[in-house]
Structures are given as structure tokens and as C-alpha cells.
Backbone as a chain_set.jsonl record, in Angstrom:
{"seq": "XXXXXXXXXXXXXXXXXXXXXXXXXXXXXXXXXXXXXXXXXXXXXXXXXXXXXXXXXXXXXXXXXXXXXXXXXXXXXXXXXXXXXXXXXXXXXXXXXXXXXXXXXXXXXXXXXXXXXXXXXXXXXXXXXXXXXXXXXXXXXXXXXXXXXXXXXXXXXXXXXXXXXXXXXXXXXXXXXXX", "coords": {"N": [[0.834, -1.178, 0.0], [0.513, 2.453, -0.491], [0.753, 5.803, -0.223], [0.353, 8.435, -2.27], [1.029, 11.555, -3.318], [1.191, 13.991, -6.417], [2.756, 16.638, -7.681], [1.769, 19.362, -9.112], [2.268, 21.051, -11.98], [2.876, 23.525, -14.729], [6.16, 23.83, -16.182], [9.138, 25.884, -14.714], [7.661, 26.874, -12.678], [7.996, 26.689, -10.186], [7.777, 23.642, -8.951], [9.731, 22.134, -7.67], [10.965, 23.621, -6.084], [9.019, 23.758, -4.363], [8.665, 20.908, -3.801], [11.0, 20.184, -2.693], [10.898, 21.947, -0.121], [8.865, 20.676, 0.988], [9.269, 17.937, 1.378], [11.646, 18.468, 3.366], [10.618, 19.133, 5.385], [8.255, 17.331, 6.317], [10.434, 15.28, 6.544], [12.224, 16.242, 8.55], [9.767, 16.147, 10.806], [9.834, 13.26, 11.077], [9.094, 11.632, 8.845], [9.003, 9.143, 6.307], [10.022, 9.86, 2.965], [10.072, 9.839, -0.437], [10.507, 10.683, -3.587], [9.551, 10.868, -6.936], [10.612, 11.709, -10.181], [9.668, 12.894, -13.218], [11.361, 13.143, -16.596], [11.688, 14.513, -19.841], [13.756, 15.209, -20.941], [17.011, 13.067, -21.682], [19.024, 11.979, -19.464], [22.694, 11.94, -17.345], [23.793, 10.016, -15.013], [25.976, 8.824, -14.311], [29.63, 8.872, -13.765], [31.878, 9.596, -16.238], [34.599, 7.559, -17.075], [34.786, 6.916, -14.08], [33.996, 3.243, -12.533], [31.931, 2.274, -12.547], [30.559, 3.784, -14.787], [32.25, 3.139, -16.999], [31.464, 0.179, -16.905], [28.851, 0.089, -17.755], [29.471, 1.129, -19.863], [30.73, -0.461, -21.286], [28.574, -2.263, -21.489], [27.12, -3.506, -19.942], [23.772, -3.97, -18.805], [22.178, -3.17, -16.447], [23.603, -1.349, -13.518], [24.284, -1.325, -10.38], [25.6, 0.534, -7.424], [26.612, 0.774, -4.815], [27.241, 1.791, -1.633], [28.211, 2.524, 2.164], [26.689, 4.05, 2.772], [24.283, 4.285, 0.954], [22.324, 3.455, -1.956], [22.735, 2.867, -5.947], [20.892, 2.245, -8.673], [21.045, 1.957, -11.89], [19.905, 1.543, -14.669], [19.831, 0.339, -18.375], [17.543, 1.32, -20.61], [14.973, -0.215, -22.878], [12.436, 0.296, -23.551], [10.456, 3.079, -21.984], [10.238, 2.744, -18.566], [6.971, 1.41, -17.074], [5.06, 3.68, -14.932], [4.104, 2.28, -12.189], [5.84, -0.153, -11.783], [7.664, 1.148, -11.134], [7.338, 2.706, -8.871], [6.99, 0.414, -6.972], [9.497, -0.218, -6.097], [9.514, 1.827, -3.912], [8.2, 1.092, -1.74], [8.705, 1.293, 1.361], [8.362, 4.012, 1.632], [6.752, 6.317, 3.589], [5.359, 8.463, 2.451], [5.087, 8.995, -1.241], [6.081, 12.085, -3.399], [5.265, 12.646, -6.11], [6.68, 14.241, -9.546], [6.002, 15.809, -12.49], [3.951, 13.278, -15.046], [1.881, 14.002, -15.554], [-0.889, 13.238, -16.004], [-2.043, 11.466, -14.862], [-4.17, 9.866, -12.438], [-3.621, 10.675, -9.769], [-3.512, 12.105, -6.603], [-3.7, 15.463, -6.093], [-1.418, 18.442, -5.783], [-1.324, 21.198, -7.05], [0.478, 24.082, -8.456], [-0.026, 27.416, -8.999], [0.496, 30.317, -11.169], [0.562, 33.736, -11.155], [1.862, 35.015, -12.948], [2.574, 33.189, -15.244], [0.703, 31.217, -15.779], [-2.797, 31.103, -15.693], [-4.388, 28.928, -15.449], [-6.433, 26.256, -13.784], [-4.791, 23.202, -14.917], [-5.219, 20.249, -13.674], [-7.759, 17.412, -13.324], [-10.561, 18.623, -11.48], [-11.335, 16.889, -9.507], [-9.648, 15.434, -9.033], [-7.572, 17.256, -7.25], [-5.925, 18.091, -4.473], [-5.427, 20.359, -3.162], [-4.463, 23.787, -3.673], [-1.611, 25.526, -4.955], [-0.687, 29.192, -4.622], [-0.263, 32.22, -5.786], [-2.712, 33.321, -6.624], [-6.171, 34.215, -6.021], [-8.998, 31.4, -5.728], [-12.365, 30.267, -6.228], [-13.71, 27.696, -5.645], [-14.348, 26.123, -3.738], [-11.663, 24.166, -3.207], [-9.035, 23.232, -1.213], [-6.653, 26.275, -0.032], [-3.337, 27.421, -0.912], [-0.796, 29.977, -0.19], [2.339, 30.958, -2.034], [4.41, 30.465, -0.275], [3.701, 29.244, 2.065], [5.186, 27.076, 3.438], [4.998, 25.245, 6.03], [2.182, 25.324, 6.382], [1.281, 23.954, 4.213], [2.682, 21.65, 4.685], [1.564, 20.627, 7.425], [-0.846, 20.204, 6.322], [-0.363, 18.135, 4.535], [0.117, 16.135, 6.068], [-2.332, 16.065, 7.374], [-4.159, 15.175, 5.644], [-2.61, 12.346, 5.0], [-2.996, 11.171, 7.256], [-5.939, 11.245, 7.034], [-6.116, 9.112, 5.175], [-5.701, 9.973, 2.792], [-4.32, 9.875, 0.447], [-3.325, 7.117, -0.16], [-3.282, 4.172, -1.877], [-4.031, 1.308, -3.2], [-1.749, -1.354, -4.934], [-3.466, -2.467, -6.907], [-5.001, -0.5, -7.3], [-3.577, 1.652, -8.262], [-2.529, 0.51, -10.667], [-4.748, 0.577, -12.366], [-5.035, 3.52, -12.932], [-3.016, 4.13, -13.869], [-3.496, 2.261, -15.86], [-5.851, 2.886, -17.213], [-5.11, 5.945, -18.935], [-2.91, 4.88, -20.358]], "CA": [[0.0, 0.0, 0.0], [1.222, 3.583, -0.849], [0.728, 6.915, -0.249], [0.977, 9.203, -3.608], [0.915, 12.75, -4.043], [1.169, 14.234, -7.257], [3.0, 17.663, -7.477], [2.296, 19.32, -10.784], [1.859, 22.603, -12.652], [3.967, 24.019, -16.452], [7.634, 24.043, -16.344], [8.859, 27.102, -14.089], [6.742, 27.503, -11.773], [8.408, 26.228, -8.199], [7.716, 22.581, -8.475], [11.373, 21.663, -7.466], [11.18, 24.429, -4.774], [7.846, 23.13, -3.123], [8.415, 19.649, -3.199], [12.073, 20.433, -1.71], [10.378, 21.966, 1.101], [7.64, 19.73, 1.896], [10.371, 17.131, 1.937], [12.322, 18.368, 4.238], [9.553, 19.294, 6.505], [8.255, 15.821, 6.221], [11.544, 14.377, 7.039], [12.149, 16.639, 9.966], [8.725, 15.384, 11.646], [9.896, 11.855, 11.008], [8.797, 10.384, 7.831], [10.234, 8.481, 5.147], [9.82, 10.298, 2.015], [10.558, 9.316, -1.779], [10.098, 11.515, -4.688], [9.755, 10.293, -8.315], [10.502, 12.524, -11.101], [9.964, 12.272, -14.655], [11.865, 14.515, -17.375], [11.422, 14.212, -21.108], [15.051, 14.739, -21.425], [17.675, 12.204, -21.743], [20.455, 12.501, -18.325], [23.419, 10.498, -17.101], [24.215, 10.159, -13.433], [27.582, 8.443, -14.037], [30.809, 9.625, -13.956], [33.042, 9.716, -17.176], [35.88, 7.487, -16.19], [34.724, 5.907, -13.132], [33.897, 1.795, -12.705], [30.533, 2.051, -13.046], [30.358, 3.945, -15.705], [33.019, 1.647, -17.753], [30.884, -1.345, -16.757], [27.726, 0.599, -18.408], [29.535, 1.766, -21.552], [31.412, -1.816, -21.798], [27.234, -3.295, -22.201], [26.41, -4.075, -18.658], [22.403, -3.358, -18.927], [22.402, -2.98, -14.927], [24.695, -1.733, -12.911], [24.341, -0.919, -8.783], [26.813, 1.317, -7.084], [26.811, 0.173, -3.321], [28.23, 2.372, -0.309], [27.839, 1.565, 3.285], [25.327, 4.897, 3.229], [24.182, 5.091, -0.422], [22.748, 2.577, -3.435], [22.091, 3.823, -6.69], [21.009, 1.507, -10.09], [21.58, 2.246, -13.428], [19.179, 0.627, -16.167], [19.404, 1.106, -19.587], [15.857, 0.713, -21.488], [14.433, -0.082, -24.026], [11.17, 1.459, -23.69], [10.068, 3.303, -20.747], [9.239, 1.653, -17.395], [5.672, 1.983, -16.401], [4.897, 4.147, -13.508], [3.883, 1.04, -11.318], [6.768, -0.618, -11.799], [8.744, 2.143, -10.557], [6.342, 2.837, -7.863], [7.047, -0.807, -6.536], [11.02, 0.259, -5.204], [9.029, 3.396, -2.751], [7.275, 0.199, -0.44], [8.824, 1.115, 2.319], [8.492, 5.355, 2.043], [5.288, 6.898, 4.368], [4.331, 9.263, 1.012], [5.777, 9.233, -2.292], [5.958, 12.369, -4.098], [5.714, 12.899, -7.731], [7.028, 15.552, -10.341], [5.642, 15.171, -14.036], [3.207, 12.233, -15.021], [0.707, 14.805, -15.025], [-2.077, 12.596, -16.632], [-2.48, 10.125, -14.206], [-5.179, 10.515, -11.555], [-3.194, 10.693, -8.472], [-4.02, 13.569, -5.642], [-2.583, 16.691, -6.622], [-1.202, 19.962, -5.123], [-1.467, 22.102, -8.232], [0.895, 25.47, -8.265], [-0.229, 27.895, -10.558], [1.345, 31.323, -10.807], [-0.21, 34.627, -11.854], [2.576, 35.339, -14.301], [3.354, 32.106, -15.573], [-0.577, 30.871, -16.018], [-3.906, 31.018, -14.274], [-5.778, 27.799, -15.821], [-5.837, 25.024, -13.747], [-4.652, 21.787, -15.457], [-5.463, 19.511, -13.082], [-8.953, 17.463, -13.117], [-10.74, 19.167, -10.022], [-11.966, 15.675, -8.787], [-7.721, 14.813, -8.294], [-7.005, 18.792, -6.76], [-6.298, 18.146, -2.867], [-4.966, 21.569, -2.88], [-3.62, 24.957, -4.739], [-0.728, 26.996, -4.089], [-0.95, 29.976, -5.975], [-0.171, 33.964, -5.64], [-3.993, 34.356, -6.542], [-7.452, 33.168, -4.75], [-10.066, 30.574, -6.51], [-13.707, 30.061, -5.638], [-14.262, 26.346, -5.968], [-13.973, 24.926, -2.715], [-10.519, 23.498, -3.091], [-8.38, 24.108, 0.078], [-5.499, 26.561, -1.045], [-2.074, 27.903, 0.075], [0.216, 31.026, -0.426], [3.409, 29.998, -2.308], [5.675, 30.177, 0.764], [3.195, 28.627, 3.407], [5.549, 25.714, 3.75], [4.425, 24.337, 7.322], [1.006, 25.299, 6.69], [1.291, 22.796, 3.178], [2.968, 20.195, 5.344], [0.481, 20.365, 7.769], [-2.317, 19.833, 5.661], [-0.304, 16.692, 3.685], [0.106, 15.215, 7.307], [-3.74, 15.901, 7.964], [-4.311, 13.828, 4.674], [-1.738, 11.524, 5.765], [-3.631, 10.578, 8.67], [-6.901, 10.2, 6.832], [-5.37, 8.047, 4.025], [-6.739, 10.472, 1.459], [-3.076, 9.85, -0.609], [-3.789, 6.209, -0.119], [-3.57, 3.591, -2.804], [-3.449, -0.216, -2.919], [-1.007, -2.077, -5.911], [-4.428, -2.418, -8.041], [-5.391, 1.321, -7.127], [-2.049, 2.484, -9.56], [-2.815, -0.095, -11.998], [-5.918, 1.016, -12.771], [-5.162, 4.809, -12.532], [-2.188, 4.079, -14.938], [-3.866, 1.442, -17.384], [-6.611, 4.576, -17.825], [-4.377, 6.76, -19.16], [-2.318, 4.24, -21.438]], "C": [[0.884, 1.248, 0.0], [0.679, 4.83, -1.144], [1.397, 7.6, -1.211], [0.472, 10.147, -3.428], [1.53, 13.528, -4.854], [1.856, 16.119, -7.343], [2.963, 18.686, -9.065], [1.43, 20.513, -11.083], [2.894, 22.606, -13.995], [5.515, 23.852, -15.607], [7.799, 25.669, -15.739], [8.331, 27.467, -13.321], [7.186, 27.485, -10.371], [8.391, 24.806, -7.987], [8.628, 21.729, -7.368], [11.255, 22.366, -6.107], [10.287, 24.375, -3.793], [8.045, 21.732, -2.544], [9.778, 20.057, -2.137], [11.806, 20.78, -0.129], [9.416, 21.191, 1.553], [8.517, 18.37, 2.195], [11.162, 17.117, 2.843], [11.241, 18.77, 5.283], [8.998, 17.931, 6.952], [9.536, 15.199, 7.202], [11.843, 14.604, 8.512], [11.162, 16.271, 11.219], [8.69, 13.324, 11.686], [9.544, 10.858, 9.957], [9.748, 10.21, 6.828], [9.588, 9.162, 3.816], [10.418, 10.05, 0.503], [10.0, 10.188, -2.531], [10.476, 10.338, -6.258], [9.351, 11.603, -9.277], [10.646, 12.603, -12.722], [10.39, 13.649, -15.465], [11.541, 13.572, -19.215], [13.093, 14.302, -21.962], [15.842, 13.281, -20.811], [18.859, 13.001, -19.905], [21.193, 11.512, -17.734], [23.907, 11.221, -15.771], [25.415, 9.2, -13.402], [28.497, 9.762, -14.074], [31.357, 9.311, -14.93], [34.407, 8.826, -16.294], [36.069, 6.737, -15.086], [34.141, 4.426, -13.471], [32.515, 1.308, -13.46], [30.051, 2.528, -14.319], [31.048, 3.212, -16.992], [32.413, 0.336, -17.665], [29.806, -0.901, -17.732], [27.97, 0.373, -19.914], [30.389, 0.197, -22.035], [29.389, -2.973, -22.015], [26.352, -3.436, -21.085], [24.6, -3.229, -18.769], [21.938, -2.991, -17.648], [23.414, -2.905, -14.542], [24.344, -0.97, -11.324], [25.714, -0.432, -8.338], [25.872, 1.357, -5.958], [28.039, 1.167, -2.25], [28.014, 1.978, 1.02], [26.494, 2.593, 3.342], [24.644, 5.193, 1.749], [23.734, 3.632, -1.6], [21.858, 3.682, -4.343], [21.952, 2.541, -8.184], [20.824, 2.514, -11.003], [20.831, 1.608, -14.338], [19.129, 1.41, -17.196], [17.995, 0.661, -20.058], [15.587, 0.726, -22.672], [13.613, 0.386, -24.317], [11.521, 2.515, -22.327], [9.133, 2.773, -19.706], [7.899, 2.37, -17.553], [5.76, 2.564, -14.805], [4.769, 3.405, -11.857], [4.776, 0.528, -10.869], [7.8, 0.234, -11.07], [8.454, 2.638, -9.042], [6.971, 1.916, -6.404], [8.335, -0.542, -5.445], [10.491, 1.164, -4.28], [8.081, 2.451, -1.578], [7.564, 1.095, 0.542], [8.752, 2.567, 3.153], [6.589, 5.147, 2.95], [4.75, 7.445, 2.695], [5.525, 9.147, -0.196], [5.046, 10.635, -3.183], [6.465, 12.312, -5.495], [5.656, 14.025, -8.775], [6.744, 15.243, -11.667], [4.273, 13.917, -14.063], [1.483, 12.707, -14.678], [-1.087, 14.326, -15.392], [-2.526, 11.654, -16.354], [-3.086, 10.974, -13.275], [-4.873, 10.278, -10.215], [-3.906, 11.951, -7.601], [-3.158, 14.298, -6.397], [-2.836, 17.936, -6.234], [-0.914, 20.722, -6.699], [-0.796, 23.806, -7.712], [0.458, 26.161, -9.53], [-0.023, 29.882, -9.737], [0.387, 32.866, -11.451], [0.829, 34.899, -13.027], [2.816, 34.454, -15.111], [1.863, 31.538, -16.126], [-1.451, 30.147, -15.115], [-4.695, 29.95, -14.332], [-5.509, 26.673, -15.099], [-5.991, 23.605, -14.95], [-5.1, 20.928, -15.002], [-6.768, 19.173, -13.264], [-9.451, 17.878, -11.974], [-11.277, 17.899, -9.545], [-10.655, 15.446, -7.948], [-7.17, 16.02, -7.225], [-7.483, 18.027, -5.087], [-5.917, 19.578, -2.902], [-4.171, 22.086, -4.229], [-2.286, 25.746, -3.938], [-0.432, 27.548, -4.871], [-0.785, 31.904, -5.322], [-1.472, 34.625, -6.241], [-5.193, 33.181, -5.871], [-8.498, 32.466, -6.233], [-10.795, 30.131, -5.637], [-14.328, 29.187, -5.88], [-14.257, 25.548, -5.149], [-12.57, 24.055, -2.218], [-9.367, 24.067, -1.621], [-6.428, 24.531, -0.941], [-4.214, 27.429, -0.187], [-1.475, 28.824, -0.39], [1.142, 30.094, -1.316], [4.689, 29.866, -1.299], [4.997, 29.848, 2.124], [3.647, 27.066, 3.427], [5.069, 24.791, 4.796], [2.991, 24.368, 6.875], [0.476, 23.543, 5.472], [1.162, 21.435, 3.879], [2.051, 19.476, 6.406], [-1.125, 19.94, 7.212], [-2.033, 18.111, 4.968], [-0.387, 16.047, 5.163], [-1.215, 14.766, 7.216], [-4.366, 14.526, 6.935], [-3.65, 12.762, 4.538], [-2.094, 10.545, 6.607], [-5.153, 9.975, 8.501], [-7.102, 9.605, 5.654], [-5.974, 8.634, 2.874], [-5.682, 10.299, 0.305], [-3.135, 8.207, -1.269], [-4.01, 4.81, -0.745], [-2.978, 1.837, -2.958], [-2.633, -0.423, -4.771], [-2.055, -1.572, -6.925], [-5.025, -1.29, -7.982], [-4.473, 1.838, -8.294], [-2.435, 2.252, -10.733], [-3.526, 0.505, -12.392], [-5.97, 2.533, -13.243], [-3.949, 4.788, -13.812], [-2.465, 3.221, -16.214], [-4.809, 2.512, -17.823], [-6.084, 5.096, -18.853], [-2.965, 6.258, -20.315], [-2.802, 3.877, -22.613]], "O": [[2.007, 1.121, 0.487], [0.145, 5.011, -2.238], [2.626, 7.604, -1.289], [-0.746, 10.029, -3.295], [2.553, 14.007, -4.365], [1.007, 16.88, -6.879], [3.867, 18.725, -9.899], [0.333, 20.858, -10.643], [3.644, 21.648, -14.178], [5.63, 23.781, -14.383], [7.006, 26.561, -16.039], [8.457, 28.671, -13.1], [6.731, 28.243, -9.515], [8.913, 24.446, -6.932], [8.266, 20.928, -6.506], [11.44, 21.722, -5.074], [10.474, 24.761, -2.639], [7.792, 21.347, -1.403], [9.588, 20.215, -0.931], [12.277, 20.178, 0.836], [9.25, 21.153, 2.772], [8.377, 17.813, 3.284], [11.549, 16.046, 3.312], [11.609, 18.264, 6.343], [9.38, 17.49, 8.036], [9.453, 14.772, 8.354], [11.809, 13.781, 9.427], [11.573, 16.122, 12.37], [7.888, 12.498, 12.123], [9.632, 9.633, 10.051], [10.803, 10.773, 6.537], [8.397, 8.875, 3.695], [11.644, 10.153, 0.542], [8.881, 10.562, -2.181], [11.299, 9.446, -6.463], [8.326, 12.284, -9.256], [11.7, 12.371, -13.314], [10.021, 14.797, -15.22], [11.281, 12.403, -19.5], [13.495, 13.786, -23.005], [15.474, 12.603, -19.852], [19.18, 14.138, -19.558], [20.724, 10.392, -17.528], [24.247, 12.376, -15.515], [25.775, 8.824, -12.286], [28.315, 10.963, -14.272], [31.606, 8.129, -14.695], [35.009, 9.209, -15.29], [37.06, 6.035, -14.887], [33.781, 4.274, -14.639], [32.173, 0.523, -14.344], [29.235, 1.864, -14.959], [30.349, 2.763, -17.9], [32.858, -0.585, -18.35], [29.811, -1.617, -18.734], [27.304, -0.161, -20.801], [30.546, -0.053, -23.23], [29.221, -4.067, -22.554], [25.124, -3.485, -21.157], [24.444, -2.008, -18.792], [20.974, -2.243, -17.809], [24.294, -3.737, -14.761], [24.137, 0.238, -11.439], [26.772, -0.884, -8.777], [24.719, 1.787, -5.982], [29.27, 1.15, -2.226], [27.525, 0.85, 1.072], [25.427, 2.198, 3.811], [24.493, 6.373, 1.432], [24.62, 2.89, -2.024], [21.044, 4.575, -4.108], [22.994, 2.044, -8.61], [20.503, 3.69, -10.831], [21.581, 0.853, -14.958], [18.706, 2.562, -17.289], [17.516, -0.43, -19.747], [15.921, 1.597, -23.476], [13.647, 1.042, -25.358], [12.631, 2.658, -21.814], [7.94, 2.473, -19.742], [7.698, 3.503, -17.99], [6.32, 2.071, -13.826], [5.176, 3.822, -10.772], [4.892, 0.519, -9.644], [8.733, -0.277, -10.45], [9.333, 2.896, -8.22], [7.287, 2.353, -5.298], [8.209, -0.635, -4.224], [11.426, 1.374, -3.508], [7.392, 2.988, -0.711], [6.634, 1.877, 0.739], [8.895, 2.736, 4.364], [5.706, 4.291, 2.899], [3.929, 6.871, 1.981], [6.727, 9.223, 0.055], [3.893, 10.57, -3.609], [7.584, 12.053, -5.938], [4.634, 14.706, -8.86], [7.337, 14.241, -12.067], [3.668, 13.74, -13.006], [0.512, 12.252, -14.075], [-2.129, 14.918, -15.108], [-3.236, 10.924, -17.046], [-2.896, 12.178, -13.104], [-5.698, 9.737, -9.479], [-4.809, 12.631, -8.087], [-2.21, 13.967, -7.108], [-3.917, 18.524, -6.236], [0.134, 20.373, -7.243], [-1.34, 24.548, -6.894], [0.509, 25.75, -10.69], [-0.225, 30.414, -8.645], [-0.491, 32.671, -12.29], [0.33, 34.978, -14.15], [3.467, 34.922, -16.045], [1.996, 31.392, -17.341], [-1.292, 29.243, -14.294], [-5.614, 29.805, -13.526], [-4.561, 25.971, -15.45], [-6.972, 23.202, -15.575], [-5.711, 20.317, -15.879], [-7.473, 20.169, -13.423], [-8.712, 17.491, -11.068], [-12.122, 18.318, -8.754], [-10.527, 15.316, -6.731], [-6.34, 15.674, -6.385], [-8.558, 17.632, -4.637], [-6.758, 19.987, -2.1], [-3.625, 21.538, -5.187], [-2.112, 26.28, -2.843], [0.06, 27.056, -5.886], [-1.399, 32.422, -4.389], [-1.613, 35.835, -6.418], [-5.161, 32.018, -5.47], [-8.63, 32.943, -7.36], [-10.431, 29.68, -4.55], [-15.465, 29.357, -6.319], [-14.185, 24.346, -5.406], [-12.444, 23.451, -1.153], [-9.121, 25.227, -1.291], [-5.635, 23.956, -1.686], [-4.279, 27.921, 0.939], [-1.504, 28.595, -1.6], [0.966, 28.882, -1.437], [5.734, 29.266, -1.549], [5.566, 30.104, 3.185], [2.893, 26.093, 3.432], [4.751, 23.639, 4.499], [2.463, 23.263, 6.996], [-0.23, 22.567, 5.727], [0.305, 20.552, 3.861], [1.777, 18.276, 6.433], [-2.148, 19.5, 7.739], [-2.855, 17.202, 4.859], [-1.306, 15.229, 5.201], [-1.516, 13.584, 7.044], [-4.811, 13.422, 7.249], [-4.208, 11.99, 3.757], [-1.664, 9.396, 6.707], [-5.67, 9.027, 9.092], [-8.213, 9.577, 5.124], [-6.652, 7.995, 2.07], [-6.093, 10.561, -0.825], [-3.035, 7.972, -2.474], [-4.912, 4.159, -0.219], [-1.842, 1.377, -2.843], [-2.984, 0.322, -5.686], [-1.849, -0.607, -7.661], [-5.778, -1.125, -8.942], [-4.973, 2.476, -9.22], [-2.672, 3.041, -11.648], [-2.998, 1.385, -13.073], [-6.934, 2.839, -13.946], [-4.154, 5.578, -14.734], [-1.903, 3.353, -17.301], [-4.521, 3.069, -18.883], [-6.589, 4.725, -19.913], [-2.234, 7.046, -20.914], [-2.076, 3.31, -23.43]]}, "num_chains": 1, "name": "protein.A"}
């Protein structure tokens, strides 16, 4: 079972700089937290030069890099995993947030900016919350863009009454949709 919330607005907007803080707020009150982030670009988290990366570029289709405080894998792909699948490695977090993947029907804190654009994206059925530098009259509970505790306090509150919430076949379903 797994707690998902969905963090998602355009490119630009703060995503990076909200979840950052609700993460460490999170963490500081004791939970285990995981983020998953999807990009449309290509990026390499080796090093040029080092073992792992010579094992990679010599074919190895997996490779794990093991410290006493630290693992990290490496897969190359052929397609792209499914969300589920990726999901599966975050068992053991309290909440997993997520950045991108904006078309799946997870919860979602929706930022939306007055300069940047006022429409929400989000379906309002998925909207647990806004954080936004202007006000909307739809019921949705909504936040400043620098009410960090007040945010964190509210994901706790939903936290507590499993509104993030989702069994194995909860994902599936929410990701076969949308495929």
C-alpha cells in the first residue's frame, strides 16, 4: 500500500522548490519520504571514467553502485518503465511524491502562478490543494506559495486520513486509464 501525491503545474513555476520543502519538513517530523521525477530529457548520473560507468559503456544493462550509506542503479531501457513498476522500489516510504506524469489521476497539489498561467490543469476531482499567488472560488483548500508548514500540515492531515492512499491495483488502474 502507498501513499501518492502528485506535485504538478507548467515548467517554471516552483515545483522543485515546493516539493524540496515539503520534503524536508516531512523528514524533519519523522517520515520516510521518496520523490519520483519524470523529465522528457535524456540525463546520465555516471561519472566519465569511473567503474561504473566503464561497466555501463562496456554493455552491462544494470549496474548498482553500493556504499555503506548510499545505493544507486543504473538501467538502460528499451522502452520506458511503467509508472507502477517504478512505484514498486518506494514500499517502504510513508508518502511518495511525484514531479511530471501529469495525466495520471493521483491527488494533486497544483501550483499555478499569476505570471506564468492562471488555468488550472489539473482534473478538479484529483485537486487536494492549490498553491498559488492568486485566490479561486471552488472549494478546493489553497495555500500562499511560501506557506511551507502550513502545506505540510495539511499533507500530514491527509496523511492521517489516508486520502493519498492507494493499494497495488489502485495504480494499476489509474495508470492502465491513461495508457
Amino acid at each position: 500500500m502507498y501513499n501518492i501525491l502528485s506535485v504538478t503545474s507548467y515548467s517554471g513555476v516552483g515545483k522543485t522548490t515546493l516539493i524540496e520543502n515539503i520534503v524536508k519538513r516531512l523528514t524533519d517530523r519523522g517520515y520516510k519520504v521518496g520523490t519520483i521525477k519524470h523529465t522528457c530529457h535524456d540525463f546520465d548520473l555516471d561519472t566519465e571514467g569511473k567503474d561504473s560507468y566503464r561497466h555501463r559503456k562496456a554493455g552491462a544493462s544494470k549496474v548498482c553502485i553500493v556504499s555503506r550509506n548510499r545505493l544507486s542503479f543504473i538501467e538502460e531501457l528499451d522502452k520506458e518503465k511503467k509508472l507502477n513498476e517504478i512505484i514498486e522500489f518506494y514500499r517502504d516510504m510513508d508518502l511518495i511524491i511525484i514531479e511530471g506524469y501529469k495525466k495520471y489521476s493521483f491527488k494533486k497539489l497544483e501550483i499555478i502562478r499569476k505570471d506564468k498561467y492562471e488555468e488550472i490543469i489539473s482534473d478538479k476531482k484529483d485537486l487536494v490543494g492549490i498553491v498559488s499567488d492568486m485566490n479561486y472560488k471552488f472549494g478546493i483548500t489553497q495555500f500562499k506559495l511560501n506557506e511551507y508548514d502550513e502545506i505540510v500540515d495539511y499533507i500530514e492531515e491527509c496523511l492521517h486520513k489516508k486520502i493519498f492512499y492507494l493499494s497495488e491495483e489502485d495504480i494499476i488502474k489509474i495508470i492502465e486509464l491513461k495508457n
